[in-house]
C-alpha positions as CSV (number, residue, x, y, z in Angstrom):
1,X,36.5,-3.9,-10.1
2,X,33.6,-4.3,-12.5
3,X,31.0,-1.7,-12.9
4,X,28.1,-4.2,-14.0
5,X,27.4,-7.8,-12.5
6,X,28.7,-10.7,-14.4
7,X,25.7,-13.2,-13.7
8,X,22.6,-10.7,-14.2
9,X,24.3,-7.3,-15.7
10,X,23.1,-4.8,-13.0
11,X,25.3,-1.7,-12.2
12,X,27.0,-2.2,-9.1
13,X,26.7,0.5,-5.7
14,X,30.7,3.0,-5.5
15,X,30.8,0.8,-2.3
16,X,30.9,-3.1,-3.7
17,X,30.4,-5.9,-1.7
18,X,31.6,-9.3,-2.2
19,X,28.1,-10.0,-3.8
20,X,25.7,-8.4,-6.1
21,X,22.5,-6.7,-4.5
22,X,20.7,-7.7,-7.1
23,X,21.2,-11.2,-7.9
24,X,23.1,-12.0,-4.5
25,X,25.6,-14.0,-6.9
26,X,29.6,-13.4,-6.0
27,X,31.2,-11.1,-7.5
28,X,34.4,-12.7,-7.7
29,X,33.4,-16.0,-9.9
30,X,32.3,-15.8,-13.7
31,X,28.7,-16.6,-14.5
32,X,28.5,-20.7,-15.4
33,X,26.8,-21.5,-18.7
34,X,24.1,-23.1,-17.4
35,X,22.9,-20.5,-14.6
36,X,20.3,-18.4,-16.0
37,X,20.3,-14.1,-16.0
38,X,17.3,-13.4,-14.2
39,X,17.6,-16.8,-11.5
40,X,18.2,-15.3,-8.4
41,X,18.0,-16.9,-5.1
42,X,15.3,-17.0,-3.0
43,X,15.9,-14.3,-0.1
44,X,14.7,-16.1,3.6
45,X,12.5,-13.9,6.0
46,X,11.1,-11.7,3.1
47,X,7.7,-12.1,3.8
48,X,8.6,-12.7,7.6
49,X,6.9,-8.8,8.1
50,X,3.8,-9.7,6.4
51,X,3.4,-12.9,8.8
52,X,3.9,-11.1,11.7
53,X,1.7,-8.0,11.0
54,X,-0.9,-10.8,10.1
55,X,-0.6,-13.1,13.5
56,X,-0.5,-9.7,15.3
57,X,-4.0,-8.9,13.4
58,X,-5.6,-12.1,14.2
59,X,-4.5,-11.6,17.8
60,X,-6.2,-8.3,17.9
61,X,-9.2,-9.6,16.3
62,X,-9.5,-12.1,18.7
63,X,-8.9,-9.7,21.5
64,X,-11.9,-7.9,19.7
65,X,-14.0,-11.3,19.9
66,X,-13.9,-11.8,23.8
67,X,-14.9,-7.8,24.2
68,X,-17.6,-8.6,21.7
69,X,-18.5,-11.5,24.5
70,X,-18.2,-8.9,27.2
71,X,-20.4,-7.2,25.6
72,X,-18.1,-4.3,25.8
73,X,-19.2,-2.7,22.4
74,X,-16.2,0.1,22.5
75,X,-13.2,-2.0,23.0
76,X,-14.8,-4.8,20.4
77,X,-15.1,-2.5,17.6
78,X,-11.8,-0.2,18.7
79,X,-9.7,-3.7,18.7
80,X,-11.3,-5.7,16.6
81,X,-11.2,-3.2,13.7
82,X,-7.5,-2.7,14.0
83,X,-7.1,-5.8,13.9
84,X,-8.9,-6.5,10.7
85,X,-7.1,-3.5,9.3
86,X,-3.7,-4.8,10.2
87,X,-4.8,-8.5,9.1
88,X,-5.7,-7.1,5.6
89,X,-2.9,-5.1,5.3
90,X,-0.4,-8.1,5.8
91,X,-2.7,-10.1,3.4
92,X,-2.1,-7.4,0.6
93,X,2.0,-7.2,1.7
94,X,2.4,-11.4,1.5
95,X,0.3,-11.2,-1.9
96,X,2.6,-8.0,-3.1
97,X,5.6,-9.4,-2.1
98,X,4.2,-13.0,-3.8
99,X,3.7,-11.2,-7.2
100,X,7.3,-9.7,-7.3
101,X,9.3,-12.4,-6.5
102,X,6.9,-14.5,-8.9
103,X,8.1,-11.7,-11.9
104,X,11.9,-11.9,-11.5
């Protein structure tokens, strides 16, 4: 078994798979001429953790919202501030996780 992938050149885990972690090409076929080194395939669900932390952010700042309505002061800047927190954070993850796939 090969030590290095023969589509992109990355080293390969002691435990192979039938495709490379890196590339997510198989293992078993030689590169084509016309596939590039650094093309990889897009990976599904990647930013699925950065849309859920943000619908889970706007649900809390809506939460935050109706206690602001209540006029329950506590509760609207307790919830409502996690949930801005949480909503930023997942901006910054879909944005990081943007950039990266954006450099390969």
């Amino acid at each position: 078994m090969p030590s290095q992938c023969p589509h992109c050149g990355a080293s390969l885990p002691i435990v192979l798979d039938a495709f490379c972690p890196n590339c997510r090409q198989p293992l078993d076929e030689q590169p084509s001429a016309t596939t590039s080194c650094n093309e990889s395939r897009p990976r599904p669900g990647v930013n699925f953790l950065g849309l859920m932390g943000m619908i889970g952010g706007l649900a809390a700042m809506t939460t935050g919202l109706f206690a602001l309505i209540r006029e329950n002061w506590a509760e609207a800047v307790y919830t409502g501030g996690i949930g801005l927190v949480i909503t930023v954070i997942s901006v910054g993850w879909l944005n990081r996780r943007k950039d990266k796939e954006g450099s390969n």
